[in-house]
C-alpha positions as CSV (number, residue, x, y, z in Angstrom):
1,X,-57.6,312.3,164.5
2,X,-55.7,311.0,167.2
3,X,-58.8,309.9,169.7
4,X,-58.4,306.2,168.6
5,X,-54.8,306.4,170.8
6,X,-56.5,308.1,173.5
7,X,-55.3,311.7,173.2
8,X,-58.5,314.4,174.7
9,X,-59.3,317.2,171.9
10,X,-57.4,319.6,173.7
11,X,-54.4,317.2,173.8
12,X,-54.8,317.3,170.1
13,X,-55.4,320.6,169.7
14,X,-52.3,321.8,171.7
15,X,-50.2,319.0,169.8
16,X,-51.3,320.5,166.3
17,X,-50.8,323.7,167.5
18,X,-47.4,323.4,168.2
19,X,-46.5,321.4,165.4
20,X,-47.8,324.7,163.1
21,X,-45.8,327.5,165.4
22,X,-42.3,325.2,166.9
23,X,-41.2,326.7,170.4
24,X,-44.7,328.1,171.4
25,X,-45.0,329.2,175.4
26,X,-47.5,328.0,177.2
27,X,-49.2,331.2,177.0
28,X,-48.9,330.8,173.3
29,X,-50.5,327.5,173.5
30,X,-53.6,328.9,175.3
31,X,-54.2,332.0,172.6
32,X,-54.1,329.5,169.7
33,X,-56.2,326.9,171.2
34,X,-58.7,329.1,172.8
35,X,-57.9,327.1,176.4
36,X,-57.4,328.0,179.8
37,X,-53.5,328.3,180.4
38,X,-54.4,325.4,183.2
39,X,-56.0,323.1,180.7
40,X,-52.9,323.6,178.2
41,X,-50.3,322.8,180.9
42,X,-52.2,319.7,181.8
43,X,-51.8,318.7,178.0
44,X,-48.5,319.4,177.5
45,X,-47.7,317.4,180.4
46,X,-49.5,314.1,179.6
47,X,-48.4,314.9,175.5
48,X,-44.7,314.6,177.2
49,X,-45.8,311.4,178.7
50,X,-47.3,309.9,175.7
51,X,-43.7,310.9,173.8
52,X,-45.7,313.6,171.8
53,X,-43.6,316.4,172.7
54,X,-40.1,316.9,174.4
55,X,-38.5,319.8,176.4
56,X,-35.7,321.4,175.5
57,X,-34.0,323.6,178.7
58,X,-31.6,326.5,178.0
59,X,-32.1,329.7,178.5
60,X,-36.0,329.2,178.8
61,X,-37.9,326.0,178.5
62,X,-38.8,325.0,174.8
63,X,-41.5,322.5,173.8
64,X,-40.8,321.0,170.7
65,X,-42.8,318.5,169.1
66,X,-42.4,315.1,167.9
67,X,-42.5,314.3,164.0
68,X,-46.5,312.6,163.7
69,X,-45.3,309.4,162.3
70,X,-42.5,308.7,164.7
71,X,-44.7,309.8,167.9
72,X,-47.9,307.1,166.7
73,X,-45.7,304.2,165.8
74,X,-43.6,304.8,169.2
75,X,-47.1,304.7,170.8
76,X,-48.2,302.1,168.8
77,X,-45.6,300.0,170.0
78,X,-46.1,300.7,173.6
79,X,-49.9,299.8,173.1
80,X,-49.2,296.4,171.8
81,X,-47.2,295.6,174.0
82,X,-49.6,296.6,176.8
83,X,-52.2,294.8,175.2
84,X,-50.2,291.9,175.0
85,X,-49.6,291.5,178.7
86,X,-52.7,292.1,179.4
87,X,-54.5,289.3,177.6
88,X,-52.0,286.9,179.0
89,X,-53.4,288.3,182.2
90,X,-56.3,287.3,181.6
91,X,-55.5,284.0,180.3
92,X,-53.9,282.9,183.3
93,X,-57.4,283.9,185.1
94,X,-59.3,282.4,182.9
95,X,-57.4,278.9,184.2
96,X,-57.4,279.7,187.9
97,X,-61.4,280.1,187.7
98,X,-63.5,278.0,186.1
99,X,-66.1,278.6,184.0
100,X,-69.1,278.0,186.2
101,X,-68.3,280.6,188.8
102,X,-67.9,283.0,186.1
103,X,-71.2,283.0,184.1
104,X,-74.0,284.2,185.7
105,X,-77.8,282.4,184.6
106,X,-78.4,286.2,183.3
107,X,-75.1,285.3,180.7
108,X,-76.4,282.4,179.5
109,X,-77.8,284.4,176.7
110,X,-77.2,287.4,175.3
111,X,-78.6,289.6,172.2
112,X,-76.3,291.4,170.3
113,X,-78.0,294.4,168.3
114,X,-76.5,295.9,165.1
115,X,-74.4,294.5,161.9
116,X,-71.0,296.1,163.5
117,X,-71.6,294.5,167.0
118,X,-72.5,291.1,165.4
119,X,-69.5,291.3,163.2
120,X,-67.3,292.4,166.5
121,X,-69.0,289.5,168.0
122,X,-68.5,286.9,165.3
123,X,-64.7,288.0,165.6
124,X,-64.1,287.7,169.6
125,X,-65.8,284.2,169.3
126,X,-63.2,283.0,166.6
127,X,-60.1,284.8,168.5
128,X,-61.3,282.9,171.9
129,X,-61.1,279.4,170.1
130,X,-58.4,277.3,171.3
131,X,-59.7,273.7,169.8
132,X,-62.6,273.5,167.3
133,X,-64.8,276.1,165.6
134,X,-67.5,274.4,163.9
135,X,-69.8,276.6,161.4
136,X,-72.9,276.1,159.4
137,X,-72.6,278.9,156.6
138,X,-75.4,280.4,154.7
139,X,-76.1,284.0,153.6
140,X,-77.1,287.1,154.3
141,X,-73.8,287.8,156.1
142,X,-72.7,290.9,158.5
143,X,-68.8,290.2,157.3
144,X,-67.2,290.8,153.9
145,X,-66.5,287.5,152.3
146,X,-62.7,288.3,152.5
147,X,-62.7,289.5,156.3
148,X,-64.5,285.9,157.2
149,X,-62.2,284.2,155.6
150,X,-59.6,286.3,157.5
151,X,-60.3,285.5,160.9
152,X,-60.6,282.2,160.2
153,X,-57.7,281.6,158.4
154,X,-55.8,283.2,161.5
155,X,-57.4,280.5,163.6
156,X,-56.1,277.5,161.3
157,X,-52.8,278.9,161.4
158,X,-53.5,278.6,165.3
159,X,-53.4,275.0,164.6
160,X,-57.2,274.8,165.6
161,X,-60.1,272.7,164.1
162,X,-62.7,274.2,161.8
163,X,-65.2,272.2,160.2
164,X,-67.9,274.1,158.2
165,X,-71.1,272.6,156.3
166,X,-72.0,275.3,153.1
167,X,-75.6,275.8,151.6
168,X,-75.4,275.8,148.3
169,X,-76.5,279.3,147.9
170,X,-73.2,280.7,150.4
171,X,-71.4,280.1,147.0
172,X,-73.0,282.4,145.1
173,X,-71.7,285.7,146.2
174,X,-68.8,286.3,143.8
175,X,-65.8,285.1,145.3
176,X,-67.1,282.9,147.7
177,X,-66.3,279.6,146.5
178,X,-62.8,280.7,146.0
179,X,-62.3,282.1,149.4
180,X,-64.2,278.5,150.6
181,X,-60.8,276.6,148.8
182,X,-58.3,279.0,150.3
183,X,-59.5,277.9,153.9
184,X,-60.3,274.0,152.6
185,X,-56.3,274.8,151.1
186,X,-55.2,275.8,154.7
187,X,-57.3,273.1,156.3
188,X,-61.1,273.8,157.3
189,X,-62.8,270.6,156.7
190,X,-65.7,271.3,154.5
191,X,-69.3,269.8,153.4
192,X,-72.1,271.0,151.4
193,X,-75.5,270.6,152.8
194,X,-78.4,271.6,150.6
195,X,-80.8,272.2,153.8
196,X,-78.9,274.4,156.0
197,X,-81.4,275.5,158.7
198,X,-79.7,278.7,160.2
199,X,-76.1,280.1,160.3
200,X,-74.5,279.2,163.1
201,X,-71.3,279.2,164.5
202,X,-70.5,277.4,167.9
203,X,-66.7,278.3,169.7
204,X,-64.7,275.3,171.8
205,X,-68.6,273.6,172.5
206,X,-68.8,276.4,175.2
207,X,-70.4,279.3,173.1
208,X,-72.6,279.6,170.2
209,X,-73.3,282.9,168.1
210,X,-76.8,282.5,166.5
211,X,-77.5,285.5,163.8
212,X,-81.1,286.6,163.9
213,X,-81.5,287.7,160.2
214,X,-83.8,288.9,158.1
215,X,-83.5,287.8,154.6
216,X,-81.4,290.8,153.7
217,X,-79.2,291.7,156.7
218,X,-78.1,290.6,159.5
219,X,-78.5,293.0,162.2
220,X,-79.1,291.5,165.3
221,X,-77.5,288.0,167.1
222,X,-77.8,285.6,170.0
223,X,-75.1,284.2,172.0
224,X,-75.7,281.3,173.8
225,X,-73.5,279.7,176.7
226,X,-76.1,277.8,178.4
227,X,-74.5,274.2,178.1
228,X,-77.4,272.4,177.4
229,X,-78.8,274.6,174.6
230,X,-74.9,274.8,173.3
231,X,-74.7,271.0,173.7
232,X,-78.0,270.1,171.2
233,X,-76.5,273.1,168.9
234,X,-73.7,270.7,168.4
235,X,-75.2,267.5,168.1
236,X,-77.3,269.1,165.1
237,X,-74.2,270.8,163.7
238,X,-72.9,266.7,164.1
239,X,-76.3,265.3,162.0
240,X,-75.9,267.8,159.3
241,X,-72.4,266.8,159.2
242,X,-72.7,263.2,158.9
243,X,-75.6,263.9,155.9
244,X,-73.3,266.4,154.2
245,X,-71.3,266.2,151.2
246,X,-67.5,266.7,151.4
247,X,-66.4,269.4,148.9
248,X,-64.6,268.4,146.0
249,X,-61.2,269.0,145.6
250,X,-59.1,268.1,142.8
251,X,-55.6,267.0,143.9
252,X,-52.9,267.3,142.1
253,X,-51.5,264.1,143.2
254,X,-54.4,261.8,141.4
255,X,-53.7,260.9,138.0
256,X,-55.5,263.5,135.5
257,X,-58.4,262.5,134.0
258,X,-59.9,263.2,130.3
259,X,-60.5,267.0,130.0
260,X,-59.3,270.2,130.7
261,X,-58.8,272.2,133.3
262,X,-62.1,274.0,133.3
263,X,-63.9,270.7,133.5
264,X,-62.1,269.2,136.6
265,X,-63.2,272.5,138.3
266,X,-66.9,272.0,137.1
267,X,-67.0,268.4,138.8
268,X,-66.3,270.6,141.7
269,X,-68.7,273.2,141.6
270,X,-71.6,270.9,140.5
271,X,-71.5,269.2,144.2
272,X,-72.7,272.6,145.4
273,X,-75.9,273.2,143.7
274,X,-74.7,276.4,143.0
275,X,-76.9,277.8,140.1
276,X,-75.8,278.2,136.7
277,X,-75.2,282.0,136.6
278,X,-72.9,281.3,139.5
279,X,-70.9,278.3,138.0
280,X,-70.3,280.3,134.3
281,X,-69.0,283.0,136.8
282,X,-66.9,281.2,138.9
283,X,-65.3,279.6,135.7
284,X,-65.2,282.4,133.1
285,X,-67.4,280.7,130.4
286,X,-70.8,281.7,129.3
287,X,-74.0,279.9,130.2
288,X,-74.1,278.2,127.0
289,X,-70.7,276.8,127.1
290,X,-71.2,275.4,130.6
291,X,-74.5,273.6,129.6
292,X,-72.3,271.7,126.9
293,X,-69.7,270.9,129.2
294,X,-71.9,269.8,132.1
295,X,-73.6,267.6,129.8
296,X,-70.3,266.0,128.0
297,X,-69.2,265.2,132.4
298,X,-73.0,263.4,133.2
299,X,-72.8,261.4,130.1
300,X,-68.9,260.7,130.8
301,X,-69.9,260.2,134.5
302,X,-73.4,257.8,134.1
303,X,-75.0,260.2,136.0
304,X,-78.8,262.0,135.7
305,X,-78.1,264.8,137.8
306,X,-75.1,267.4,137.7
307,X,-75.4,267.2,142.0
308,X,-75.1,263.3,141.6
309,X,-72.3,263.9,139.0
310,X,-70.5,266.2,141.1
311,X,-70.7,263.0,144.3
312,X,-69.1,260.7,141.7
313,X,-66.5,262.5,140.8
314,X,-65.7,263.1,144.4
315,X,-66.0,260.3,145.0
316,X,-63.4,259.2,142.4
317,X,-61.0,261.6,143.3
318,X,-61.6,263.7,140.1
319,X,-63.0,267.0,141.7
């Protein structure tokens, strides 16, 4: 239970014992844990250190333990702090060297293996961002939609740049396209693309993480720091982005147009290709219901697509 704050099972084991039977001996200790009276001294001692248990001295030495709650948070606490001081440690290196003499031609590129280490990976690229994180976005995906959007939302409120360019499809897991306007809402710069090659996502133009998927999972990555591979990553991240649509976004500030509610969200979704199925779900109405509307906005719009009436409305500052 407690190996994630770096307490040994028999540091455990002699802590939970003493929590069941208050003012055990040391002896005691060793009878109900089944250890060597050496190994329980040796816990007891670096328990004490960790503030898991205390000593009281009178008559004869007592070990009393620390309520659970209080002993973790105290650690907790001490942990953070720790951690803290050492990653502005290593900040400070990281300026005094640079980059060159630190990457080796063997850490140019890199293969992560398994959806937990890609997901780990994905997370330390976004956290080591101090100016841009640029993204191309397109299932299958080792994160929850939520925890994505987590991390980066914690990177905007760094006061970074994120631009991202969305296949139509990235919108059709449910909940995507509303998580897409909370980070638009906090400021990620987004486009729709409907040909994004490959999911990308490219740290600072220093480091890229390239998933290799299957069509079903992701379960394997590549991380690329070789700056000349990193380099043409970004100047394709920079053609899709010129091609790419801008989301739409209705803003409160424009004058409303004719319609309700419902439909100045539909003029967004359009723009995205996102299937019907998708759209109805997104907005709550059937199938039916949305073909009638999305034919009442072309005919409004003079457009013969719903992707071209989608641009137009953009364009117009009505989605």
């Amino acid at each position: 239970m407690f190996e994630a704050l770096g307490l040994s099972a028999v540091e455990e084991a002699v802590y939970l014992a003493l929590l069941r039977a208050p003012e055990s001996s040391l002896p005691d200790l060793a009878r109900q844990t089944d250890e060597s009276l050496r190994a329980v001294r040796a816990a007891t001692e670096r328990l004490e250190e960790l503030g898991f248990l205390s000593r009281l001295v009178g008559a004869r030495t007592r070990l009393v333990a620390t309520r659970p709650d209080v002993a973790v948070n105290a650690l907790v606490v001490r942990r953070t702090e720790e951690f803290t001081a050492v990653r502005r440690t290593a900040e400070r290196m990281a300026q005094e060297f640079p980059q060159e003499m630190l990457t080796r031609p063997d850490q140019l590129l890199e293969i992560v293996t398994g959806r937990a280490a890609v997901e780990a990976q994905f997370i330390q690229l976004t956290h080591g961002v101090t100016n841009e994180l640029l993204v191309l976005d397109r299932p299958p995906y080792a994160q929850e939609v939520a925890a994505a959007n987590g991390s980066e939302t914690d990177l905007l409120g760094r006061a970074a740049s994120v631009r991202g360019i969305y296949a139509p499809e990235a919108f059709e897991l449910p909940g995507a396209f509303e998580q897409a306007m909370v980070s638009v809402a906090a400021g990620e710069q987004a486009r729709v693309h409907t040909d994004v090659p490959l999911k990308l996502a490219i740290g600072d133009r220093s480091v890229a993480l390239l998933p290799l998927a299957s069509e079903r999972a992701v379960d394997a990555a590549l991380v690329v720091r070789a700056p000349m591979v990193v380099s043409a990553l970004v100047k394709l991240f920079e053609l899709l982005w010129a091609q790419a649509t801008p989301l739409p976004l209705w803003d409160p500030e424009l004058p409303v147009p004719a319609g309700d509610d419902i439909d100045l969200r539909l003029l967004g979704l359009l723009a995205t290709g996102l299937k019907d199925e998708a759209i109805a779900r997104e907005l709550g109405i059937g199938v039916r219901t949305l073909g009638r509307r999305s034919s009442a906005l072309l005919t409004a719009l003079g457009a013969r697509t719903r992707f071209q009436a989608g641009l137009q409305a953009g364009r117009r500052g009505l989605g």
